[in-house]
C-alpha positions as CSV (number, residue, x, y, z in Angstrom):
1,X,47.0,-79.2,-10.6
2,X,44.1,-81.3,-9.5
3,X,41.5,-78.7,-11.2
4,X,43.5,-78.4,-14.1
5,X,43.3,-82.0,-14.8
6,X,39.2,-81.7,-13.9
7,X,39.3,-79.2,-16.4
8,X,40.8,-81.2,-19.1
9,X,38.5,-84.5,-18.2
10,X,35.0,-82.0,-18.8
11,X,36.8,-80.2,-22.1
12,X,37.2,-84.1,-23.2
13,X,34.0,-85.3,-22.2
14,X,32.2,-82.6,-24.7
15,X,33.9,-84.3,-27.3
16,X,33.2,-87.5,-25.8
17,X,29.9,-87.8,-25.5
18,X,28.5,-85.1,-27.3
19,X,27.4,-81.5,-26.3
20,X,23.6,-80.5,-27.8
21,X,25.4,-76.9,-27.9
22,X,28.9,-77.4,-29.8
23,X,28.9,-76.5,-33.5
24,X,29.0,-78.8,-36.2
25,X,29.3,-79.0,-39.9
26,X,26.2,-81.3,-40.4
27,X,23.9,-78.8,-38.4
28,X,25.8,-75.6,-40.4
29,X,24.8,-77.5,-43.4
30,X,21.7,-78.6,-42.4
31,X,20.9,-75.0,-42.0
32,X,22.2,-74.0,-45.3
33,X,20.3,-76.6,-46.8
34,X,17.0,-75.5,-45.5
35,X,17.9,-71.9,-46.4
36,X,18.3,-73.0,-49.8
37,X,14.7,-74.4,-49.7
38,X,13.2,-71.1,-48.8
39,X,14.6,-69.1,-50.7
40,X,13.7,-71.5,-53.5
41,X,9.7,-70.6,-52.0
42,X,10.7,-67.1,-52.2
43,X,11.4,-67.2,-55.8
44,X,8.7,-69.1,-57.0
45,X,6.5,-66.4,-54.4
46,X,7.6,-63.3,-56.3
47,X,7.5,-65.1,-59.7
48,X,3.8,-65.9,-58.9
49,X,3.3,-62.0,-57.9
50,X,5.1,-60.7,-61.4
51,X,2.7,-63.0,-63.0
52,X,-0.4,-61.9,-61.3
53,X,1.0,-58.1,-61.7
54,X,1.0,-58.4,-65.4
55,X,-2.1,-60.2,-65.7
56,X,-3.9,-57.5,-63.7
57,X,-2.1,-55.3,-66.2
58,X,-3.5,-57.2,-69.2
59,X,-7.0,-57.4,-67.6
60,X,-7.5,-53.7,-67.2
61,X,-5.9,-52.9,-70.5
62,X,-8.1,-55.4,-72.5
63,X,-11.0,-53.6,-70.6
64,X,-9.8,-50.1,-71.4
65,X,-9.4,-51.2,-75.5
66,X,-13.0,-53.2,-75.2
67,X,-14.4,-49.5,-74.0
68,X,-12.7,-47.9,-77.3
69,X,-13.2,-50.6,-79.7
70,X,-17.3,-50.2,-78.2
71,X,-16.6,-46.2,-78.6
72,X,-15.3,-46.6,-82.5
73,X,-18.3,-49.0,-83.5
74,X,-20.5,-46.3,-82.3
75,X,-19.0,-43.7,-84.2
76,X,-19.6,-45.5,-87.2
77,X,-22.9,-45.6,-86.7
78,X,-23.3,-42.9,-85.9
79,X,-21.2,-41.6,-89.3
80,X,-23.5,-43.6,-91.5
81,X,-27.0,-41.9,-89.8
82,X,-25.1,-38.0,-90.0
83,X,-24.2,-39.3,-93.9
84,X,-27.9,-39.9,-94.3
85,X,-28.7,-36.8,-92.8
86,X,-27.0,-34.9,-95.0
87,X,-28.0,-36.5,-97.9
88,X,-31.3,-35.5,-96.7
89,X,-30.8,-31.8,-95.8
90,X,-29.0,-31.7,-99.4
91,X,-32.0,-32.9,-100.7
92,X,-34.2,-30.2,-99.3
93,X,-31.6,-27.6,-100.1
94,X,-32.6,-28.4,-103.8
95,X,-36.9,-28.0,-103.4
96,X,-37.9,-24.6,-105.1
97,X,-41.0,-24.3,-103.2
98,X,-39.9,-22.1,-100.3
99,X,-43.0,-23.4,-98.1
100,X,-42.4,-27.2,-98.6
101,X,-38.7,-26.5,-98.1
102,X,-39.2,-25.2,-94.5
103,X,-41.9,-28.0,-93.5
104,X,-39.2,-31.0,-95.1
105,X,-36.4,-28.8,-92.9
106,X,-38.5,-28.5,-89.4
107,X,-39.0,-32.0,-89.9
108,X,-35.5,-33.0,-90.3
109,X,-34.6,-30.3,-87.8
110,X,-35.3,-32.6,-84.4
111,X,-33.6,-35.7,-85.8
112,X,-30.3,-33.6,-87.0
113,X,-30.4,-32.3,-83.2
114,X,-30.6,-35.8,-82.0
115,X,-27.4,-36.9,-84.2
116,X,-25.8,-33.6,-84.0
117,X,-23.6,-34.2,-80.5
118,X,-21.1,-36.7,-81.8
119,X,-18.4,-35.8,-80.0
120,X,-19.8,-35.6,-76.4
121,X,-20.9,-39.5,-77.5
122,X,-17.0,-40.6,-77.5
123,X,-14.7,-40.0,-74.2
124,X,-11.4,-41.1,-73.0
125,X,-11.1,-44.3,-70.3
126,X,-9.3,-43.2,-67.3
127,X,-6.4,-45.7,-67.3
128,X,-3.4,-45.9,-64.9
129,X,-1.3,-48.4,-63.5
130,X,0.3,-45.8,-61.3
131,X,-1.4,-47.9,-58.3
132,X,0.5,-50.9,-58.8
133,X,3.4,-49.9,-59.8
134,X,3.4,-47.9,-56.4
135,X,2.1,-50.7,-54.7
136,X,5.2,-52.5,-55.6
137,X,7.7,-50.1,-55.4
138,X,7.1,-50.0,-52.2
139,X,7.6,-53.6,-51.9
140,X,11.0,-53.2,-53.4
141,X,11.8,-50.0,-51.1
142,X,10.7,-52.0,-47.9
143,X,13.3,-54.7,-48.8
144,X,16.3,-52.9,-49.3
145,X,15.3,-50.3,-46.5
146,X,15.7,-54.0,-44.5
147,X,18.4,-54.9,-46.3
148,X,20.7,-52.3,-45.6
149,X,20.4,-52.4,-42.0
150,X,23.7,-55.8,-41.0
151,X,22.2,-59.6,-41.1
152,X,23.3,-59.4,-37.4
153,X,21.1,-56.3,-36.7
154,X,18.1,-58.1,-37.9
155,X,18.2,-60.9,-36.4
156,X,19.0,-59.5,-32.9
157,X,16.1,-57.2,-33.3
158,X,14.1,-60.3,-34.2
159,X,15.0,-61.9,-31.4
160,X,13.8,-59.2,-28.9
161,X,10.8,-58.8,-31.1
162,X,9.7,-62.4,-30.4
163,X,10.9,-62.0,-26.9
164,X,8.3,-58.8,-26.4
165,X,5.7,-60.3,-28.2
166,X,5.4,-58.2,-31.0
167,X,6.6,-58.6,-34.8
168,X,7.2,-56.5,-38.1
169,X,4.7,-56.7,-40.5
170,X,5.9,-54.6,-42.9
171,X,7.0,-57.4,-45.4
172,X,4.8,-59.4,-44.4
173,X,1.8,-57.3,-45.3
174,X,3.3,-56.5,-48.5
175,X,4.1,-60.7,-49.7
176,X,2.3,-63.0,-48.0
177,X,4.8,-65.7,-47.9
178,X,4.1,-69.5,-46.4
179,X,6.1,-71.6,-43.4
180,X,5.9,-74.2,-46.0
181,X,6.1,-74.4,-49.7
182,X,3.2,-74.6,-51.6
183,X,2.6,-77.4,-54.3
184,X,0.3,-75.1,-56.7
185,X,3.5,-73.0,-56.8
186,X,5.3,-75.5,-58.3
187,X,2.7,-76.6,-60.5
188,X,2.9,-74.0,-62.4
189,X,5.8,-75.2,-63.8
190,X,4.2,-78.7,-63.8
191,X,5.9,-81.0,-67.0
192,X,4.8,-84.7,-67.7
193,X,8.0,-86.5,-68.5
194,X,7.6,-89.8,-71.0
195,X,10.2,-92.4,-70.4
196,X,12.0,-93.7,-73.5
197,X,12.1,-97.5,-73.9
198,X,15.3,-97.0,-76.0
199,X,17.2,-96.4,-72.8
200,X,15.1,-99.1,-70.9
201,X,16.9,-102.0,-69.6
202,X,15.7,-105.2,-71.4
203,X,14.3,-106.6,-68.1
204,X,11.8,-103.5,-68.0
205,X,8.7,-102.7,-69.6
206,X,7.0,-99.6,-70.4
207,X,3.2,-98.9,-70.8
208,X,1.6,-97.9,-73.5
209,X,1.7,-93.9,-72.6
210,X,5.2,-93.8,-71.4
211,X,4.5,-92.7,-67.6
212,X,5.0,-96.2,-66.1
213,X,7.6,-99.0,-65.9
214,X,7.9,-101.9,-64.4
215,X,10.1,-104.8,-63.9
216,X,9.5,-108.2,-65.8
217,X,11.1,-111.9,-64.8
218,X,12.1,-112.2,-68.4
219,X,14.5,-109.7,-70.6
220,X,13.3,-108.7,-73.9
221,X,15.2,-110.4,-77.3
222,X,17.4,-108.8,-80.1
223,X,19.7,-106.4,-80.5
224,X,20.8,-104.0,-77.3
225,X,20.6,-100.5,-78.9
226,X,23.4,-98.4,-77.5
227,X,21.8,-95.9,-75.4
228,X,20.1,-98.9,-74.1
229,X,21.2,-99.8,-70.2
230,X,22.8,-103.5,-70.4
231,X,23.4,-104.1,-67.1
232,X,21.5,-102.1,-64.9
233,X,17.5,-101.5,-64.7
234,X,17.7,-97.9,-65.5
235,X,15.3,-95.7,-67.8
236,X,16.2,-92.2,-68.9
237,X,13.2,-89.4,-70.1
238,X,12.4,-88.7,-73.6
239,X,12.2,-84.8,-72.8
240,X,15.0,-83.1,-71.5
241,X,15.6,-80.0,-69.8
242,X,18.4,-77.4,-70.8
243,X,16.7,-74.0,-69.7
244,X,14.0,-72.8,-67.2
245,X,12.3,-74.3,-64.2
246,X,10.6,-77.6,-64.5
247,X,8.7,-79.9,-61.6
248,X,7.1,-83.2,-62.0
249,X,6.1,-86.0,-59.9
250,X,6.9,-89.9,-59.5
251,X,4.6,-91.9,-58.0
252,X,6.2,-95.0,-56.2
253,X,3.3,-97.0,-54.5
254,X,4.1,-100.0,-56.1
255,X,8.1,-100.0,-56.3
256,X,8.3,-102.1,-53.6
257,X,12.1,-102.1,-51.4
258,X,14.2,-100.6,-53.4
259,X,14.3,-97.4,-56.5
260,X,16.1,-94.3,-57.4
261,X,14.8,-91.1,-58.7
262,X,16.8,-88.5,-59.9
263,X,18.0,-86.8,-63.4
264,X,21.0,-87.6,-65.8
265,X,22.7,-85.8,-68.2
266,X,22.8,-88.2,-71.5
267,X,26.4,-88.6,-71.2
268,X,25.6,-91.0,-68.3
269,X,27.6,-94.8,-69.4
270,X,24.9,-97.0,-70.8
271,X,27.3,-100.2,-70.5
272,X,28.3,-102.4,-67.4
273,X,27.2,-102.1,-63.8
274,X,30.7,-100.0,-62.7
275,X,29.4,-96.6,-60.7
276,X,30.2,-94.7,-64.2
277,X,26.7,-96.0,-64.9
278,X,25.3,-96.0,-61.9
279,X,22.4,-93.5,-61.0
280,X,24.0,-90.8,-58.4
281,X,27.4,-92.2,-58.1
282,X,29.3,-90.1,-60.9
283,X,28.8,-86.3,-62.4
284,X,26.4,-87.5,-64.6
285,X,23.8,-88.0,-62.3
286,X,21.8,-87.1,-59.3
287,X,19.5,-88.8,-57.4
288,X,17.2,-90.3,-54.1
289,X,17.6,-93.7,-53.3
290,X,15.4,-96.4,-51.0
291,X,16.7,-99.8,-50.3
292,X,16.4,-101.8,-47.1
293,X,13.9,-99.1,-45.4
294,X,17.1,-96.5,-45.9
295,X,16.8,-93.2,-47.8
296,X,20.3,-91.5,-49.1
297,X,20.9,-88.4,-51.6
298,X,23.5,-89.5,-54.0
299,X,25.7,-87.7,-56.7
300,X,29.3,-88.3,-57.6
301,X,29.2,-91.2,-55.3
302,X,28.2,-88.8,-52.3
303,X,25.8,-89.5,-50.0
304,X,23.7,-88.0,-47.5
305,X,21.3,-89.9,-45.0
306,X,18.2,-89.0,-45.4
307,X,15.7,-89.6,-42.4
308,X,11.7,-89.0,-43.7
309,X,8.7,-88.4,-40.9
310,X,7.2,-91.2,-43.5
311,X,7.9,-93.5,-46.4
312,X,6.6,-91.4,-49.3
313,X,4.7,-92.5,-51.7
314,X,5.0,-89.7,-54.5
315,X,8.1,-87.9,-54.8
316,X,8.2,-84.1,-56.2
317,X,11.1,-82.9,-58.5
318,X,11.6,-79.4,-59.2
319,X,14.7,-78.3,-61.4
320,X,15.9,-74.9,-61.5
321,X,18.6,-75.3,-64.5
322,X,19.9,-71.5,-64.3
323,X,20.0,-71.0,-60.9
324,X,21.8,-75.1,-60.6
325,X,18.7,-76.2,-58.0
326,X,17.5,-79.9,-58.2
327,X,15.4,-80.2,-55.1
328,X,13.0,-83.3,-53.8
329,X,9.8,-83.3,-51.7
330,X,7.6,-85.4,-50.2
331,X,4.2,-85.1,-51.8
332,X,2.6,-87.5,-50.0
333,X,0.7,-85.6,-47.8
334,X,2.2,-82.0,-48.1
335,X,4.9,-80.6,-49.5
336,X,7.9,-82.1,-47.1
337,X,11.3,-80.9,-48.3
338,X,14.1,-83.8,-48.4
339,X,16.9,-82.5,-50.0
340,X,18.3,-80.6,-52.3
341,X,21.2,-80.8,-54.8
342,X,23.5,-77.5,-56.1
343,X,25.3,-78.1,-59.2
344,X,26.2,-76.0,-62.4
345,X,24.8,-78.0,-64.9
346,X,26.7,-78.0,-68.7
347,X,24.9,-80.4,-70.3
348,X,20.8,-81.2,-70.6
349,X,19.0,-82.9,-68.0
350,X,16.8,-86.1,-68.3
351,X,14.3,-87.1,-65.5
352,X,16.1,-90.6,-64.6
353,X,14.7,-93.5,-62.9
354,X,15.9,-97.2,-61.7
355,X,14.1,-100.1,-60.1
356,X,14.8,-103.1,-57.9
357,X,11.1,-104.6,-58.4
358,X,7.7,-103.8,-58.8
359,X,6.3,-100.3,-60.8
360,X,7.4,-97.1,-60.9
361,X,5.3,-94.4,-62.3
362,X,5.0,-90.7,-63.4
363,X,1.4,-89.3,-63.0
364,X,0.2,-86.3,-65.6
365,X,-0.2,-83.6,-63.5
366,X,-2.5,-80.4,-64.2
């Protein structure tokens, strides 16, 4: 009885104080999350590779017709001097005197010889993308020849792998993928958002380019345009994104304690301060928020704590409308996932931002 009741005082005392080994939803999703993130990286990996494929396809295949379009221009020439020729040689044909005929001929005869082996001047360019297209079936055939073998399998055989010292290259050689992402991958789907001053609170200002605003002590007079915020210091993008993958940056050195970044679909409420309106606390929204040296992931008035190595200064969005990824890094110094959001989206996103004081700013990126 005694060791029962010892038994029931330990089982309690996991839940009491916390066991480092026990399950729990945060660190299932947690993991999930940071799946998410990579194979995000993997995507934008092979992307890169098709695109460096093709070119290397386009490369050779320019080269090849630069060869034949060289090949043809010679030909040509080489047309117009045997067209001389035989005007020339028809020319002699009509001389009566046999003697000067065969002196005009022997003459003529050398150059004709010279002019004579057209066809041995033109030859076919060896072309064949049989390599690559080897190369990468291969690529494919090493995946699914992993694939097939159970998750469980793999890992296990990881496991004692790592514990022997040795790995698997095979995929490794093939795609040479990063422990990190990489920010020139998602530069290449790099996009300079404007902001649009109709949207703009009346107690923000926007500069001259559209890439920065900032707050002002005094609001702006006249009429409030009705996409225009009222109550809150919000500003929506001019561009918006309905299709394909899109990143862009916000820099955030001088928005002092407080801001949001995120993206809105124009159905967001432009009027009142009531969470319909509010950045990341309806459907209308997502976003990351700072205030009082605290960072939180909002959407649908969800949140998720948030816990940075450092306060960034320059956020990273990257928006993958088909496949419903909205994911944010840390730019600062890196590429630093911080969270990511899955959604299907119905209706076009707008990069949206909102500020308690100071600047915030999108920089042009290359």
């Amino acid at each position: 009885m005694q060791l029962r009741s010892s038994r029931q005082v330990d089982a309690s005392s996991l839940f009491q104080w916390g066991c480092p080994h026990f399950p729990s939803d945060a660190h299932a999703e947690s993991s999930k999350t940071w799946l998410t993130d990579k194979f995000t990286e993997l995507r934008l990996l092979l992307d890169e590779e098709e695109m460096l494929a093709k070119k290397f396809i386009d490369k050779n295949m320019q080269g090849a017709l630069q060869v034949y379009r060289e090949q043809v221009e010679s030909c040509r020439k080489q047309i117009d001097v045997m067209g001389s020729l035989s005007s020339r040689v028809w020319g002699i044909s009509q001389e009566p005197n046999p003697v000067q005929l065969l002196q005009a001929y022997t003459a003529t005869e050398q150059e004709m010889k010279q002019h004579a082996s057209l066809g041995e001047l033109s030859h076919p360019v060896p072309l064949s993308f049989e390599p690559i297209k080897s190369f990468f079936k291969g690529l494919v055939e090493a995946m699914q020849s992993t694939f097939q073998t159970p998750l469980d399998v793999r890992l296990k055989e990881n496991i004692n792998c790592q514990l022997s010292g040795s790995s698997s290259t095979t995929l490794g050689t093939l795609l040479k993928t990063s422990p990190s992402p990489e920010r020139s991958l998602f530069l290449k789907y790099a996009r300079t958002p404007t902001l649009d001053p109709d949207t703009m609170h009346a107690r923000l200002r926007l500069s001259a380019d559209g890439l920065t605003v900032r707050s002002s002590l005094l609001g702006r007079l006249g009429p409030t345009p009705a996409m225009r915020f009222d109550a809150l210091w919000q500003v929506l993008g001019r561009d918006c994104f309905a299709a394909g993958r899109h990143y862009w940056e916000v820099d955030l050195q001088e928005a002092g304690s407080g801001w949001w970044v995120g993206a809105a679909y124009p159905s967001l409420r432009r009027r009142g301060a009531s969470a319909t309106a509010r950045l990341g606390c309806n459907r209308q929204s997502w976003c990351l928020k700072r205030f009082d040296l605290e960072y939180w992931a909002f959407h649908d008035c969800q949140r998720c704590r948030l816990r940075p190595r450092d306060d960034p200064d320059r956020l990273g969005v990257f928006l993958d409308y088909e496949a419903g990824v909205l994911a944010f890094y840390d730019v600062t110094g890196g590429m630093s996932h911080l969270h990511t959001f899955r959604a299907v989206f119905q209706e076009p996103l707008y990069p949206a931002l909102r500020l308690w004081e100071g600047a915030i700013s999108i920089p042009r990126l290359p």
